[in-house]
N, C-alpha and C positions, 0 to 999 in steps of 0.2 A: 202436185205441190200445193199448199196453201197460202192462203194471203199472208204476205210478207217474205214468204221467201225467193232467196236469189236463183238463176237458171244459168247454168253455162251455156257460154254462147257459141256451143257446140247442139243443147237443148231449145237454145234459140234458131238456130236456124233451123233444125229439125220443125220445130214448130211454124217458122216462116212458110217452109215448104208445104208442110200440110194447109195450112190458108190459102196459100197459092193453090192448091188442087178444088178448096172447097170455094174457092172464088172463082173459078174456071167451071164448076158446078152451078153456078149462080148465085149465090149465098150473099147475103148483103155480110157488109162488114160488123154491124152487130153479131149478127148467127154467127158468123166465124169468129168473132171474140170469144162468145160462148163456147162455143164448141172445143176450142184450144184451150180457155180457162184463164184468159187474162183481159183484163181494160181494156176500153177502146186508145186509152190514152196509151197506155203501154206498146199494144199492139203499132200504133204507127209510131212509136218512138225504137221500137224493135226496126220496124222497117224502112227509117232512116238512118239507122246505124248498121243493120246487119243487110240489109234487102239486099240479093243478087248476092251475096259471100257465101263460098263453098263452107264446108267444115273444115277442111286441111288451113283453109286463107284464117279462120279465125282462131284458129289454134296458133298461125305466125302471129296473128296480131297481138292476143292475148301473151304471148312468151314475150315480144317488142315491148307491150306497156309494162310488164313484170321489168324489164330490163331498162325499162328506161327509171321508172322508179327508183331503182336501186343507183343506176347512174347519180339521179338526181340526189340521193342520199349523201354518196362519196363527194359531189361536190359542194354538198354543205359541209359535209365534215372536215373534210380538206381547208375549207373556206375559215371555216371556224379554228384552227389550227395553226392554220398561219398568221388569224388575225391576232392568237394567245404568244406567236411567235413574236410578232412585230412590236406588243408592249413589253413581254420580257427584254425584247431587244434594247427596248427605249428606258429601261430599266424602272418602270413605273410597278414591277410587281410589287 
């Protein structure tokens, strides 16, 4: 992939795992940036978020945040709905 684009974190942890073997190789954390194809920034922000998580564990997480998003949709919507309720109510339309 090239610079800018996104990896699932399905791809991310694929990749975590390959760092873990090339760091177990001895490889400083440079080399293994390189070698994988991403930042050094990226690389430990990967493995603050993803370090140690299987692929099955990040595919629940990633359907969890889709689900919550969406949660969080309906209760704006809702929210906003009741509040067009409350001034019809109060007969200010």
């Amino acid at each position: 992939m090239g610079r800018g684009q996104r990896y699932t974190s399905e791809q991310i942890i694929i990749k975590l795992r390959e760092a873990e073997v090339l760091q177990s190789q001895g490889q400083t954390q440079g080399q293994i940036c390189k070698q994988i194809g991403v930042s050094s920034d990226t690389y430990i922000r990967w493995r603050k978020e993803f370090g140690g998580m299987r692929v099955d564990q990040a595919k629940k997480l990633k359907d969890l945040e889709k689900e919550n998003q969406q949660l969080k949709k309906l209760v704006a919507d809702l929210s906003l709905d009741n509040s067009m309720l409350k001034e019809v109510n109060k007969g200010n339309f």
